[in-house]
C-alpha positions in Angstrom: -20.0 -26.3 5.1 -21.1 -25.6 8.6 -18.5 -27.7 10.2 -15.8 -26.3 8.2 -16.9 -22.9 9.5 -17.2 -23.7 13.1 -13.3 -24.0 14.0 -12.8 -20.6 12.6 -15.7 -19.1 13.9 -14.8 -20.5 17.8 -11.2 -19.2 17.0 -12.5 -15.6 16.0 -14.1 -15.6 19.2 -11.2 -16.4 21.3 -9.9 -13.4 19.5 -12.3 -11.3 20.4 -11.8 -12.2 24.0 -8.4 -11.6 23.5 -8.9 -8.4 22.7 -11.2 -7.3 25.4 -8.6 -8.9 27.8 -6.3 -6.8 25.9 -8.9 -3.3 26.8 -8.8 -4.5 30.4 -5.2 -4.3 30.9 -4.7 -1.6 29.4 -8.0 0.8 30.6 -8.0 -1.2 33.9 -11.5 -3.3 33.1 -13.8 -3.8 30.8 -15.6 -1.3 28.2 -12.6 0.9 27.3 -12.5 2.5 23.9 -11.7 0.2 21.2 -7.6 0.7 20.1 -5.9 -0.7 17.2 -4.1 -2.8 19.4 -7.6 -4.9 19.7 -8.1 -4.3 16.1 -4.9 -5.6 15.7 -5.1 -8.9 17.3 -9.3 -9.5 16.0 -7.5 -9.4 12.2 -4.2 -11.5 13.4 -6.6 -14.4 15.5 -8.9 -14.9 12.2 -6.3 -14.6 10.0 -4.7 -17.3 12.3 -7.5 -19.0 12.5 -7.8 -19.6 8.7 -4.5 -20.4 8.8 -4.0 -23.0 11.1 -7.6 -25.0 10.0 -5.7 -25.3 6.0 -2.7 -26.7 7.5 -3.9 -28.7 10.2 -5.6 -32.7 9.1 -7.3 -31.8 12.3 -9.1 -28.4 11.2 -10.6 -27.6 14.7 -7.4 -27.7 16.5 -5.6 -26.2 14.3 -7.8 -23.5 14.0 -7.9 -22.9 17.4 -4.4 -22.8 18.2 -3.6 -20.8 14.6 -6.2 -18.1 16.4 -4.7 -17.8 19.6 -0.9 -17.5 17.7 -2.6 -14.9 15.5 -4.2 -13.0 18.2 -1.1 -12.6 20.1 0.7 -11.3 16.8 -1.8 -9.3 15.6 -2.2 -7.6 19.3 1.9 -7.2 19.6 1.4 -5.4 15.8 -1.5 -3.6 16.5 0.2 -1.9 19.7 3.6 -1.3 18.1 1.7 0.7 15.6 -0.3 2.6 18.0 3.1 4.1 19.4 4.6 4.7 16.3 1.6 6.7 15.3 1.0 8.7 18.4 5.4 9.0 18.0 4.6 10.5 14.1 1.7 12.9 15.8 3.8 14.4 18.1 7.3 14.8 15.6 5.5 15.6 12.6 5.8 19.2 12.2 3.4 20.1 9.1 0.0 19.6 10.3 -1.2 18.8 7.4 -0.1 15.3 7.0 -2.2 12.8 7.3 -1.6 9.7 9.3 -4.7 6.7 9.0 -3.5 3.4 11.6 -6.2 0.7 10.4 -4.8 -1.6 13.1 -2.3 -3.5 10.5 -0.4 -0.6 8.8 0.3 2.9 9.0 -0.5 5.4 5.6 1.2 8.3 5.9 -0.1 10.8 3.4 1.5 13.9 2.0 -0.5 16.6 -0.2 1.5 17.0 -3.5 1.1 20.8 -3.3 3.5 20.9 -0.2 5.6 18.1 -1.5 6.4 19.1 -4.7 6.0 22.6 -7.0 3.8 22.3 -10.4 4.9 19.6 -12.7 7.9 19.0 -10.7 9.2 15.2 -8.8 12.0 17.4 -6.7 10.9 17.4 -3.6 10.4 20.8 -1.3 13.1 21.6 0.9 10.1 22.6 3.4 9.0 18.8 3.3 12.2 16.9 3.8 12.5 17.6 7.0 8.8 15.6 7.9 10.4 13.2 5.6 13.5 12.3 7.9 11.4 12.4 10.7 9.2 9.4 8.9 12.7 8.2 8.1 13.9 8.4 11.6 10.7 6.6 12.9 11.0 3.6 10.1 14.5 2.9 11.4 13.5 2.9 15.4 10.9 0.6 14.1 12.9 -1.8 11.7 10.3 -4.3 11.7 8.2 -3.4 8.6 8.5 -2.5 5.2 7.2 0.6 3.5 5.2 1.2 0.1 5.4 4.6 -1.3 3.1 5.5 -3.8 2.6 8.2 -6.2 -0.9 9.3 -7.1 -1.6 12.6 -9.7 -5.3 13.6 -10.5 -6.2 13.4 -13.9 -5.3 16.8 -15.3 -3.6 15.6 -19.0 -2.5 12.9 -20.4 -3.0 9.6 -18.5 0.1 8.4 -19.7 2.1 11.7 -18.7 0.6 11.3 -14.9 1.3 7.3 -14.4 5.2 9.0 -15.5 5.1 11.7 -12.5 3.2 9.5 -10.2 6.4 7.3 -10.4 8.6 10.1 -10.1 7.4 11.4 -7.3 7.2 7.9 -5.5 10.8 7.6 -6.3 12.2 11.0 -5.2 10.1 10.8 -1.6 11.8 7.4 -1.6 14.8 9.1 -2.2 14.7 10.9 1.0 13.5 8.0 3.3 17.1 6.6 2.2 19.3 9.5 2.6 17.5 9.6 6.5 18.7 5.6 6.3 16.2 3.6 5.5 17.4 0.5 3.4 16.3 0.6 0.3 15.3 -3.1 0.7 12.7 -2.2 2.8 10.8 0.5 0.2 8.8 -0.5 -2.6 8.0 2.3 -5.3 4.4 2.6 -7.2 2.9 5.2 -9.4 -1.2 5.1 -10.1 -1.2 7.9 -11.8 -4.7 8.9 -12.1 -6.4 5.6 -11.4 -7.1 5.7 -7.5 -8.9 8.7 -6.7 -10.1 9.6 -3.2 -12.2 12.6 -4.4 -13.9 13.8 -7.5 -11.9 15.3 -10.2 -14.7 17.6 -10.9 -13.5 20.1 -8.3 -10.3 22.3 -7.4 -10.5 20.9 -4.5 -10.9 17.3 -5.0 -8.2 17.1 -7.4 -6.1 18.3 -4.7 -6.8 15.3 -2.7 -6.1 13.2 -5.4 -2.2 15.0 -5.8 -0.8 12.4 -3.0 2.1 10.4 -2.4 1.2 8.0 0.6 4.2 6.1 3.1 2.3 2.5 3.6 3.8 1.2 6.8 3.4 -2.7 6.7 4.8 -4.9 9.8 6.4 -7.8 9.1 4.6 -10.7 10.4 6.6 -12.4 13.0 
C-alpha cells in the first residue's frame, strides 16, 4: 500500500511547488497570499496524479507526469476563474449576490426574495439585469458549463417546494439564454427543501435557504 501511495504523494508535491512557483510570479517571490489560481493547480496536479498512476503499467511515472499535466490545468483554471470573479464583482450591481470561487468553479448565489415575489417562478424585472450580466460573463468565458439550481426552505408541502425549486431553476435559466447562453451549456436542478445552509427554525435562516445558485464548472481541457 505504501508504494502505491508514494507516486501520488511525490506528484502532489510537485504540485505544490507548482503552485508556490505560481505565487512567485505572480507576487514577485515567495510567501504571497494563497489565490485560487494555486488552489487551482494543488486540486488539478493530484487529481492528475491519480490519474496518470491508473492508466500508466508504470504507476510512478505516470503519476508523475499526470501531476505536472494536472497542475498546469488546474493553475490555467484556477486563474481564469479568478478574473471572472473579480469581472462578476465589479459588473454585478445588487450587492447582495453572492459569489464563492473554491478554486475549480464559481457559485453564484441569488436570495429568492430579490429574485422572485411570494410563491412566484417569474423572475423580478430588478434581477434580470445581474442575470445578463452573469450571462454576458458565461459567454466571454465559453469554456464551462453552468448548473443552476433551485433551493426553497421548507415552509409546506415537500412535494409543492421540489415543484418551485424547479421552476425557479428553469425560469433563471430562462434568462441566461435570452442574454445567449446555449442552452447546452445549462443544466437545471430543483432540491426543494433538502439542502439547507441554515436552520429553518428562524425567519432568517429560511431566508438563506430561498436560493437559486449559478454553478460555474470549467471544462477540463
Amino acid at each position: 500500500m505504501i508504494r502505491a501511495k508514494t507516486p501520488i504523494l511525490i506528484a502532489a508535491g510537485a504540485a505544490l511547488t507548482l503552485t508556490a512557483a505560481c505565487d512567485a510570479q505572480n507576487m514577485g517571490g515567495f510567501g504571497g497570499p494563497t489565490n485560487k489560481t494555486q488552489q487551482g493547480a494543488l486540486i488539478g496536479g493530484i487529481a492528475g496524479a491519480v490519474t496518470g498512476a491508473a492508466t500508466s503499467k508504470k504507476s510512478g511515472k505516470g503519476a508523475l507526469i499526470g501531476g505536472a499535466i494536472g497542475a498546469l490545468g488546474g493553475a490555467a483554471i484556477g486563474n481564469a476563474l479568478d478574473k471572472q470573479e473579480a469581472e462578476l464583482r465589479r459588473d454585478l450591481e445588487n450587492d447582495r449576490v453572492q459569489i464563492n470561487n473554491t478554486g475549480d468553479r464559481l457559485i453564484v448565489t441569488l436570495p429568492q426574495d430579490i429574485l422572485f415575489a411570494v410563491d412566484s417562478a417569474r423572475v423580478n424585472n430588478a434581477l434580470r439585469g445581474d442575470l445578463l450580466t452573469v450571462a454576458d460573463s458565461l459567454q466571454n468565458y465559453p469554456g464551462s458549463t453552468v448548473q443552476v439550481v433551485g433551493h426553497t426552505d421548507n415552509t409546506g408541502s415537500a412535494s409543492y417546494n421540489q415543484q418551485l425549486s424547479e421552476r425557479r431553476a428553469n425560469a433563471v435559466a430562462g434568462v441566461l439564454m435570452d442574454g445567449g447562453v446555449g442552452s447546452n451549456r445549462i443544466n437545471t436542478y430543483g432540491r426543494g427543501e433538502n439542502q439547507p445552509i441554515a436552520s429553518n427554525l428562524t425567519p432568517q435562516g429560511k431566508a438563506q435557504n430561498r436560493r437559486v445558485e449559478i454553478v460555474i464548472l470549467p471544462n477540463a481541457r
